[in-house]
N, C-alpha and C positions, 0 to 999 in steps of 0.2 A: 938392459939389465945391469947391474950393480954386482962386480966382481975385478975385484981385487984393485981397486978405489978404482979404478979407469968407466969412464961412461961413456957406453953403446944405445946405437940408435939401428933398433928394430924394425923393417916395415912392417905394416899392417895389410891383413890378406881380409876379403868380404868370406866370412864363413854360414852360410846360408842357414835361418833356423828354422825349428820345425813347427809347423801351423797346420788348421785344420783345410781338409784340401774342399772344396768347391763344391761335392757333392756332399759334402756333411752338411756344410753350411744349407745348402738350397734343400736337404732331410729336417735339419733345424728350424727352419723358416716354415718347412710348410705343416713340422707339427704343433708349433708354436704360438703362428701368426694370431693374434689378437682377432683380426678382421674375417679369416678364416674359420674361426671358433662360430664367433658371431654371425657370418652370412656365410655358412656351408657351400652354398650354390649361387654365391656370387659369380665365380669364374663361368661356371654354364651357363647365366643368364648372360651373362658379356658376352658368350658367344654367338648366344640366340639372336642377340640386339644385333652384333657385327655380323654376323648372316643375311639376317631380315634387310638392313642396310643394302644389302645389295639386291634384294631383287626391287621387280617395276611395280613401283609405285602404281594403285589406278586413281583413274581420272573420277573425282563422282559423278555424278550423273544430276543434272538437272530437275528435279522433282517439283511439278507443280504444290504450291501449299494449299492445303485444303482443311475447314472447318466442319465439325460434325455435330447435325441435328436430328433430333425424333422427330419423325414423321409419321401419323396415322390417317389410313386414308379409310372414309367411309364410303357406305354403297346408295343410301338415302340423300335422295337431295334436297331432304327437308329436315334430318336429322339436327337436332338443336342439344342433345346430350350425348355423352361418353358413353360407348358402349357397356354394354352389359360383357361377364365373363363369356357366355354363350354365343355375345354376337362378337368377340374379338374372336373365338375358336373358330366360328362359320367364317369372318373374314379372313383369316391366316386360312381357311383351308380354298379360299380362291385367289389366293395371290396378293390381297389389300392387309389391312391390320396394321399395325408397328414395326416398322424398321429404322435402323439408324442409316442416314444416308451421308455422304462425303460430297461439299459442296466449295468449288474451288473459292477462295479467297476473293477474285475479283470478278468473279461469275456477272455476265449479265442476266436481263428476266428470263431469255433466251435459253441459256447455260440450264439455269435453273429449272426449266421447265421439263427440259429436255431428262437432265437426271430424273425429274418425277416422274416424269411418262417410262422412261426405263425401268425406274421401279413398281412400280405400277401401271400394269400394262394398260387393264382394263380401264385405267382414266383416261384414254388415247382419244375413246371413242363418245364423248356422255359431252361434247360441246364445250370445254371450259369449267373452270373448276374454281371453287374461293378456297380462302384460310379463313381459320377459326382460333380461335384459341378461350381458354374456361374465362370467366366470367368473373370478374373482382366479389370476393366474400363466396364463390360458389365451387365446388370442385367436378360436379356433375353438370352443370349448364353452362354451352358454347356461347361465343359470340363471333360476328364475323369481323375480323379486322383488314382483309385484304380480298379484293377481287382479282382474281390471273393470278402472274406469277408476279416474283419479286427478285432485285440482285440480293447480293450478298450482303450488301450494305445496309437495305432494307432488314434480312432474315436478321442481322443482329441486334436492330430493333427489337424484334421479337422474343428475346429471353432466351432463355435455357431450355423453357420448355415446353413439352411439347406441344407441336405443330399439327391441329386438325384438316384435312383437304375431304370435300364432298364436293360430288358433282351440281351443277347448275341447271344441265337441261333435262337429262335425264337416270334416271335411277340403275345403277351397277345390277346389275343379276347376277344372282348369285344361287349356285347348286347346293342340296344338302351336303351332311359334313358327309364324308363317306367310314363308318364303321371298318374293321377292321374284323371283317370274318373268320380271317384263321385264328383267331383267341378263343380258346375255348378252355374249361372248367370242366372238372368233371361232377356231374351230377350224386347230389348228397342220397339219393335215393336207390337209381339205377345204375350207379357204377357208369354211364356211359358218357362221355368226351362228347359236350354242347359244346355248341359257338356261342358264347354270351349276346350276341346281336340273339338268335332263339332260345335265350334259358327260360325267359317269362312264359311264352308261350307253349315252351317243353312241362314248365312245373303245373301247368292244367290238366294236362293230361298222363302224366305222368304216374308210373306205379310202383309202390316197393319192392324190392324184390321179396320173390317166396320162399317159402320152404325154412329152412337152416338159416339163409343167409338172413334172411330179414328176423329174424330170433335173435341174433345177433346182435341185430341194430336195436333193437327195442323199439320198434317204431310199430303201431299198430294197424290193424289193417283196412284199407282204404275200402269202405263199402261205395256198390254201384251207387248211379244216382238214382236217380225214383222220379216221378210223376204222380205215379198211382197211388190212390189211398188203398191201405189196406186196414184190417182192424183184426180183435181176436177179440172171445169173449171174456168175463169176468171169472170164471171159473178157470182158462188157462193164463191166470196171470200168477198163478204160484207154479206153474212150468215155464215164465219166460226162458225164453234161447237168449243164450249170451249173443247169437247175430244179432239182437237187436239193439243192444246196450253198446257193444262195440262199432254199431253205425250210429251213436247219436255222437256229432261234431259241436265243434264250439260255433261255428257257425250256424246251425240249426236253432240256438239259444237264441239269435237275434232275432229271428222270425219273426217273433209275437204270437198271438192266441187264435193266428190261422194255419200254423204249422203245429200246434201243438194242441190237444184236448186234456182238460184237467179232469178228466175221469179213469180210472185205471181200470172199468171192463171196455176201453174201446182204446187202445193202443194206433195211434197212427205214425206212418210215415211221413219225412218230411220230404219237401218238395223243393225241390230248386237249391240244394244240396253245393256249395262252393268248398273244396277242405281248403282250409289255413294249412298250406302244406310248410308254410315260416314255423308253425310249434312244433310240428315235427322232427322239423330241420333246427332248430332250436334244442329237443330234447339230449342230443348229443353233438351239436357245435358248441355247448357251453360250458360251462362249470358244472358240479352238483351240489353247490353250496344251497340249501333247501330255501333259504330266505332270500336269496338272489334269484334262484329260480321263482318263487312265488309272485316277486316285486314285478320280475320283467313280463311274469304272464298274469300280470293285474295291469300294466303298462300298454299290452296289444290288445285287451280284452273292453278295457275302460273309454268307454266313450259319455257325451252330455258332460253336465257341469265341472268343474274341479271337485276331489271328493272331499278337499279341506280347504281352506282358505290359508293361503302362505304368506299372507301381511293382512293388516287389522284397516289398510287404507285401502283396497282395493274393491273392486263393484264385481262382486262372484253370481253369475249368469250361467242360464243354461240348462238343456235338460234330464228332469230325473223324475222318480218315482214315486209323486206323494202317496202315503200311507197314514191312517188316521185311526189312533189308539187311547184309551183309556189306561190309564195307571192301577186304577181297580177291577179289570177284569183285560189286562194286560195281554194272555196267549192266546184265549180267546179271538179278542179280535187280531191280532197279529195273523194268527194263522184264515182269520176270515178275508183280510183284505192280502195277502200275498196269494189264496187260492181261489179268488174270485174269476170270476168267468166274465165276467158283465164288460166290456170297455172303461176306462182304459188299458189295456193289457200289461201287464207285467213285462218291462223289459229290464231284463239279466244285468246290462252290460251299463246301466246306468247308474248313478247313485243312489240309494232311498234316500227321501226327505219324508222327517219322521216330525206328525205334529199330534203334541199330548191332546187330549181332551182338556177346554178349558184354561189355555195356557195359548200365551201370545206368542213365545218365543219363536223365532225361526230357526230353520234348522241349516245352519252351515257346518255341520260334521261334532258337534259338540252331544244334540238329541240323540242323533244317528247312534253313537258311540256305547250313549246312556241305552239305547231302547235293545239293541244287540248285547248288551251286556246282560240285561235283565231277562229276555228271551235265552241267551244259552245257561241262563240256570234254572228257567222250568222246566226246559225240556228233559230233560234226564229226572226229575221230580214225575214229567207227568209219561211221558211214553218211554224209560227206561226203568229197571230193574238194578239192585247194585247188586254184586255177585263179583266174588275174592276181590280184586283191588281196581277194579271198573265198575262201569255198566254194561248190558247188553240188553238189546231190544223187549221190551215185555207188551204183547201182543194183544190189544182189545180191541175187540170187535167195532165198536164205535170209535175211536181213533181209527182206525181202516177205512171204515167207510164215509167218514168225514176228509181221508188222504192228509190226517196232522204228520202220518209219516215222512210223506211226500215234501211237505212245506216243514218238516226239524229241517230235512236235507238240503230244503232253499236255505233256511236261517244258515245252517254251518257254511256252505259257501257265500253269503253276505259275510258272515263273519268273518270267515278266513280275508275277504278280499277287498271291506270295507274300514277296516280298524277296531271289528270287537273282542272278542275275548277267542283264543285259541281253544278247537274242540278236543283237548283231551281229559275228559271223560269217558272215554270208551275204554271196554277192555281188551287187553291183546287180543283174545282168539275171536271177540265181536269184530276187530278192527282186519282180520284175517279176512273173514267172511265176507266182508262188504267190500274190499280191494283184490279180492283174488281176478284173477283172471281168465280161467278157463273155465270148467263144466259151473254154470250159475243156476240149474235145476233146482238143487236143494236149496236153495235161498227161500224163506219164509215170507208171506205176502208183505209184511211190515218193513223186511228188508230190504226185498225190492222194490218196493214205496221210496225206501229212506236212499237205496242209491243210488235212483232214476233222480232225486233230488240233488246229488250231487252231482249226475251225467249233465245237468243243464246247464252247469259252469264251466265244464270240461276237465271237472279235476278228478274222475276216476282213469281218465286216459292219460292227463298231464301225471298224474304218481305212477300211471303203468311205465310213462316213458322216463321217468325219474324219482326209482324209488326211495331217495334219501331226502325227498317230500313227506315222506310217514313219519319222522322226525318231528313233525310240527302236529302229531295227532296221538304223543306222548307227552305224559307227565313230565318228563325230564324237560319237556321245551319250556315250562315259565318257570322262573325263579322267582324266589321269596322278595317282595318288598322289602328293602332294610333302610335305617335312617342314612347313612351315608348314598345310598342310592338315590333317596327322596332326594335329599338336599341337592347332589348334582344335575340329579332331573330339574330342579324350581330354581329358574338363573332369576336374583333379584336384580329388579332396576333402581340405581339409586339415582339420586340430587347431585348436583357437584359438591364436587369434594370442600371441608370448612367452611362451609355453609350449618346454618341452627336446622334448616329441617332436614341436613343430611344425618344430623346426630342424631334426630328424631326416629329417623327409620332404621340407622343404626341398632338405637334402642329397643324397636317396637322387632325388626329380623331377629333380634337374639332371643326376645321373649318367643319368637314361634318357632324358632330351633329350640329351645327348651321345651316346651309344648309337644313337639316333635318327638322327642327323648320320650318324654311322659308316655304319651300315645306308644311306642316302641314296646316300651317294658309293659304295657296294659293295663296302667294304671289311672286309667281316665274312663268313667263313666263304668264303671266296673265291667275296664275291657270290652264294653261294644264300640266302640270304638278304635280303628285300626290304620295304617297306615294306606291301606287302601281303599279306607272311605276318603281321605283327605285328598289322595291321587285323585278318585271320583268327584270328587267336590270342583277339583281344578279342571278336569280334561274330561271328564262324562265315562272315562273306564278306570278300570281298579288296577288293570296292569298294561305297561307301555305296550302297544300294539306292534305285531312282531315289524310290519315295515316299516313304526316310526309315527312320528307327529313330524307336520307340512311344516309346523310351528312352534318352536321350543316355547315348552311349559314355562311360565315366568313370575315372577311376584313385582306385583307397585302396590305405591303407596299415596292417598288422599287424604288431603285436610279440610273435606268436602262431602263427608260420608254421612248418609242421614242418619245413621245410627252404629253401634260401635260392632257390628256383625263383619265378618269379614265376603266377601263378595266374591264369588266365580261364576268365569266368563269362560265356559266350555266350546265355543267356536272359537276362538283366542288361544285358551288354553292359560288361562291370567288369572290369577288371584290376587287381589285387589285387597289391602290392609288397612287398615284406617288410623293415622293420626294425630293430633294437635293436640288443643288445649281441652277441647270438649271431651277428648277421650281417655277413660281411667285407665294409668296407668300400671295399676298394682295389679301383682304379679297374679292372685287369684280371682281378681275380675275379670282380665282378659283370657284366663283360662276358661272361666264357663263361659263368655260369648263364642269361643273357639268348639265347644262342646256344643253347645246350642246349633250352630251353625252348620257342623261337619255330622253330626246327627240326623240332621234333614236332608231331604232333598229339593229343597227350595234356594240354592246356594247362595241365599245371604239375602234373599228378597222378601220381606213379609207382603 
């Protein structure tokens, strides 16, 4: 220090400063640490590693390597194709079929053969065995590639896949599959827990339950079988018993005209009596959408030909029930040949095939359509009555005993269940009468005429068991033709596209949607003329039939037309337009050949 000019010399002492102590620092670090933040559980995983480090290590183990192939062993030893579904089931159920088997790497034939026999026992015993495998271009036909067995070397020759073995000397036996008896179901009818191995056999014999319980169900009631003829006279046939209307089955209808007498003073039993107990079981395992229900029970009912043709290339075969009518005395004979007695009998379940008088056409569902159409509008002309906003039965003496009653009731079920016109026409409280289901005493002869004709299709029992079926025997079921409905019903076929004769039919489609419009508002032919003669002209009925055409209604066009008429093809369902240069194009010529045409019934043919 500096005092009083003299200079001193001070030592220097170490005076300790103050710092953060050890465990701040190592608080510091660890809330800080960078590496920390980012790998939270580094340090436990370090420790997990420096643990694991210490224990013993194992030694692996030697594992033979091995390759794996499909193998199928058959029980034929002459088998030359790939089993069927049925016969791999039958084989899996004796030990053979498809397995994958593990075949060592350096396997001899030996090795090889040995795994096969282990896999399959039964090849042990049948003397030696080949491989197979399918056949180049085939996937169903074997060949044989290898006699005995093969190494490993060999099998990877072989591909991927798989590997057929069938015995050489002689043939594997083999046990049926074994069913699985304690599966059972419980019965739609009797409430009672079947074994499915005996449901078929249970549903033969089987009965609904009574009383309450089967009211419930809606299911009607299973009459005995029979043998015996019985008969009643003509005078008790306006006291039929509802037993007897309630034992006529759908299968009774297929008999033919030795289970049935078309006379109604000799009432018989039928014989040999099978129930369809599927409709039954059908009338409440399903929906009650009325046009689903109708479609599926025209489905189990239809047997012989197809009742439309579903393409215009195909060869429609099969049998049905030709019928042979006049245009001019139309119900007449209609009702003569569906009540004939004579051979061939009338079978129900078949198609009609309808041929006009004088007319060549054949009938693939197109006549059919036409001849049903024009039958459900005499009937209510000649054997009903109109009365408030129906009809009901009007009762003479000579329709009775000629049974036109009997045969309206065949027409309305062809109708319903061949594609012609839905029967309502009837009136509510007629339509009451003839579907009721209990006391059918007071029924009038005419009536039950008219609903023994419906019993022989089965659809006074099919509406008992699904009454949202009477739906389809109301006026509210058809709707009005409108043009926007025509139009989407008539799918036209054109030419390809910027092409001249695609603008041709361009041209000539808009003239007959205008045409169309015309006809709408009824202003064509002062209104006789409608939008459902033009339907008729194309498809042989005036309103789309409730289950449908097989084959959408369509329109083409030809530069080949003998004349400028337009052309329908009612088995097709095609209306046929005409073209080119020969054909006039203005606007009010092709109007009247349109008039011309759709006026007749000769659809475009002179």
């Amino acid at each position: 220090m500096i005092s009083d000019g003299n200079t001193h010399s001070t030592p220097s002492t170490n005076i300790p400063v103050a710092g953060p102590s050890s465990s701040v620092v190592d608080e510091h670090r660890r809330l800080f640490n960078r590496q920390l933040r980012v790998h939270p559980y580094a340090s436990r995983r370090q420790n997990r590693v420096t643990s694991s480090s210490h224990r013993v290590q194992r030694v692996p183990e030697n594992r033979e390597k091995t390759i794996t192939r499909t193998f199928v062993c058959l029980a034929g030893r002459d088998q030359l194709t790939v089993p069927t579904n049925r016969e791999k089931l039958l084989l899996k159920e004796n030990g053979l079929g498809e397995k994958k088997l593990q075949i060592p790497t350096n396997a001899s034939k030996e090795q090889v053969k040995e795994v096969l026999y282990k896999a399959f026992r039964p090849l042990q015993s049948c003397g030696g065995f080949e491989m197979l495998l399918c056949a180049d271009n085939s996937r169903t036909r074997l060949q044989v590639v290898k006699y005995g067995s093969c190494n490993t070397d060999e099998l990877r020759c072989l591909g991927m896949g798989r590997v057929y073995i069938r015995p050489i000397q002689v043939d594997i036996t083999l046990g049926d599959i074994e069913d699985d008896d304690e599966h059972a179901e419980e019965c739609l009818l009797c409430r009672e827990s079947i074994p499915l191995l005996g449901m078929r056999a249970h549903m033969e014999t089987c009965r609904p339950l009574s009383g309450t319980e089967q009211n419930s169900l809606e299911l009607p009631e299973q009459p005995p079988r029979s043998t015996d003829q019985a008969s009643i006279s003509h005078d008790e046939a306006a006291a039929f018993k509802s037993e007897f209307l309630s034992h006529v089955k759908i299968t009774d209808y297929l008999g033919g005209a030795e289970n049935y007498r078309h006379t109604f003073g000799n009432y018989s039993n039928f014989t040999g009596v099978t129930p369809l107990w599927s409709f039954q079981i059908y009338f409440r395992a399903t929906c009650d959408e009325p046009v689903t229900v109708l479609g599926e029970f025209r489905r189990k009912l239809q047997r012989g030909r197809m009742l439309d043709l579903q393409n215009d290339s195909e060869l429609c075969e099969g049998k049905t029930t030709e019928i042979f009518v006049s245009r001019y005395r139309l119900f007449d004979d209609a009702m003569e040949e569906i009540l004939r007695n004579d051979p061939p009998a009338i079978d129900f379940s078949v198609p009609l095939e309808v041929i006009f008088t004088g007319e060549g056409a054949q009938d693939y569902g197109g006549p059919r359509r036409e001849f049903l159409g024009m039958v459900m509008r005499d009937i209510p002309d000649k054997l009903f009555k109109e009365e408030g906003e129906g009809y009901v039965i009007f009762e003479k003496k000579e329709a009775l005993d000629r049974k036109h009653y009997y045969g309206a009731g065949l027409f309305l079920g062809f109708s319903l269940l061949q594609g012609g016109p839905l029967p309502t026409f009837l009136a509510e409280d007629q339509l009451q009468r003839i579907f009721k289901k209990d006391d059918l005493t007071n029924l009038g002869e005419a009536e039950t005429q008219f609903r023994v004709g419906l019993e022989r299709f089965g659809l006074i029992e099919l509406l008992h068991g699904k009454p949202s079926l009477s739906f389809l025997f109301r006026k509210t079921a058809v709707l009005p033709m409108t043009y926007p409905k025509l139009v989407k019903l008539l799918d036209p076929i054109f030419s390809d596209e910027a092409s001249n004769q695609r603008q041709r039919e361009e041209r000539t489609y808009r003239l007959f949607l205008n045409y169309l419009k015309e006809v709408s508002a009824g202003r064509r032919v002062d209104g006789n003329i409608s939008l459902h003669s033009i339907l008729k002209f194309v498809t042989g009925c005036e309103n789309e039939p409730v289950l449908g055409f097989q084959m959408k209604p369509s329109i083409c066009f030809d530069t080949n037309m003998p004349s400028c008429l337009p052309i329908g093809n009612t088995c097709i369902s095609r209306l046929t337009l005409p073209i080119g240069e020969n054909v006039s194009m203005t606007k009010e010529e092709v109007f009247s050949f349109f008039d011309y045409a759709f006026a007749n019934d000769y659809f475009g043919r002179l």
